[in-house]
C-alpha positions as CSV (number, residue, x, y, z in Angstrom):
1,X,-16.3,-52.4,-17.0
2,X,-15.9,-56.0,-17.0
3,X,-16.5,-58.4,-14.3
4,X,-13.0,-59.2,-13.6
5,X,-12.2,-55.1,-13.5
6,X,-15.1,-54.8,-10.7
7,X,-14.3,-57.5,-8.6
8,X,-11.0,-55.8,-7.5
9,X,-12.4,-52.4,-7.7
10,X,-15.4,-52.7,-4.8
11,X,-13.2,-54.0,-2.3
12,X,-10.3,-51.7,-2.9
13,X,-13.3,-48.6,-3.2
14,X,-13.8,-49.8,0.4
15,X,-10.6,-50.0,1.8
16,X,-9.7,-46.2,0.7
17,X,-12.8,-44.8,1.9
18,X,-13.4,-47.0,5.1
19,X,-13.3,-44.2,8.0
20,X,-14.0,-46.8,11.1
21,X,-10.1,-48.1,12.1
22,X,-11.7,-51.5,13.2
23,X,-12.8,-52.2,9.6
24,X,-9.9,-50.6,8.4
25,X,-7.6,-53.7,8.4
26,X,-10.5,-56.3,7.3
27,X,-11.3,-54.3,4.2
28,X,-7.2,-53.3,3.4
29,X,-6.7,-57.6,3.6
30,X,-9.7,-58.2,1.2
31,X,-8.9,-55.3,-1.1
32,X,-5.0,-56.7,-1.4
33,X,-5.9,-60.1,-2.0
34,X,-8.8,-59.6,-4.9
35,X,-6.1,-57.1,-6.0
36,X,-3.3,-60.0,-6.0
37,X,-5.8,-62.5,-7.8
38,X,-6.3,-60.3,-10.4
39,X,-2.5,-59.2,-11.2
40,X,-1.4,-63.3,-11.5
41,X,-4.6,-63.4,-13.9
42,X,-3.6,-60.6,-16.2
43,X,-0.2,-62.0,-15.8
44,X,-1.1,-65.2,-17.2
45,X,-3.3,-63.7,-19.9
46,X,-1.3,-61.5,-20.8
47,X,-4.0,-59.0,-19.8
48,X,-4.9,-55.3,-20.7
49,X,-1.6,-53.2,-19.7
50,X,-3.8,-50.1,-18.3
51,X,-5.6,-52.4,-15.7
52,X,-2.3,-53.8,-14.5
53,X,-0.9,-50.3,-14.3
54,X,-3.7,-49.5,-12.1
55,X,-3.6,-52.6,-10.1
56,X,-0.5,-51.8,-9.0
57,X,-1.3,-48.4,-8.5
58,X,-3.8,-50.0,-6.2
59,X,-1.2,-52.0,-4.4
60,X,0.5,-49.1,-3.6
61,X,-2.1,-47.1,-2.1
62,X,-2.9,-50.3,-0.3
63,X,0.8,-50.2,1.0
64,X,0.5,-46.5,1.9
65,X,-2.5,-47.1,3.7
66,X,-0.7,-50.1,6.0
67,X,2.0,-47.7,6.8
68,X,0.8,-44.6,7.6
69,X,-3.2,-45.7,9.0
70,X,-2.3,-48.9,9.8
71,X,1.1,-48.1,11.3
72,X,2.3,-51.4,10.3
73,X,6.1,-51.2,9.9
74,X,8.2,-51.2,6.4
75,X,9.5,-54.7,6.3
76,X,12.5,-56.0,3.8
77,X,14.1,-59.3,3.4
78,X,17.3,-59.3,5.4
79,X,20.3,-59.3,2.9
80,X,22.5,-62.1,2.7
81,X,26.1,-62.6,2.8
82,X,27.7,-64.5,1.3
C-alpha cells in the first residue's frame, strides 16, 4: 500500500470504529478531509480508478455516519427559480 493510500485509510479506520461519541465528530472531520485531499489528488493525476472508487465509498460511509450517529441533518442547496 502506498503512502498516499494510507494516509486516508488510518484516519477513516478511526472514524468507523471510534465507539466514544465525543471523539466521534473529531475523527469523522479528520477522516473527511484526508479523504477530500486525496480525491482532488487522484483527480488531478488522473489516479488509480479502484482507489477513487473506494474513496468515495469512504465518503459515503463518512456521510452515513454524520446522519445516523451524528444526527446531523441532510442538507441540500435550496433550488432556484428563475
Amino acid at each position: 500500500m502506498s503512502a498516499l493510500v494510507s494516509m486516508w485509510r488510518r484516519p477513516y479506520r478511526l472514524a468507523i470504529t471510534e465507539i466514544d461519541p465525543g471523539k466521534l465528530p473529531e475523527r469523522v472531520a479528520a477522516a473527511q478531509a484526508g479523504l477530500v485531499i486525496r480525491m482532488e489528488q487522484l483527480r488531478l493525476s488522473g489516479g488509480d480508478e479502484s482507489e477513487r472508487h473506494a474513496v468515495r465509498d469512504a465518503l459515503d460511509q463518512l456521510y452515513l455516519i454524520k446522519r445516523n450517529k451524528l444526527n446531523l441533518p441532510d442538507w441540500m442547496p435550496p433550488i432556484r427559480k428563475a
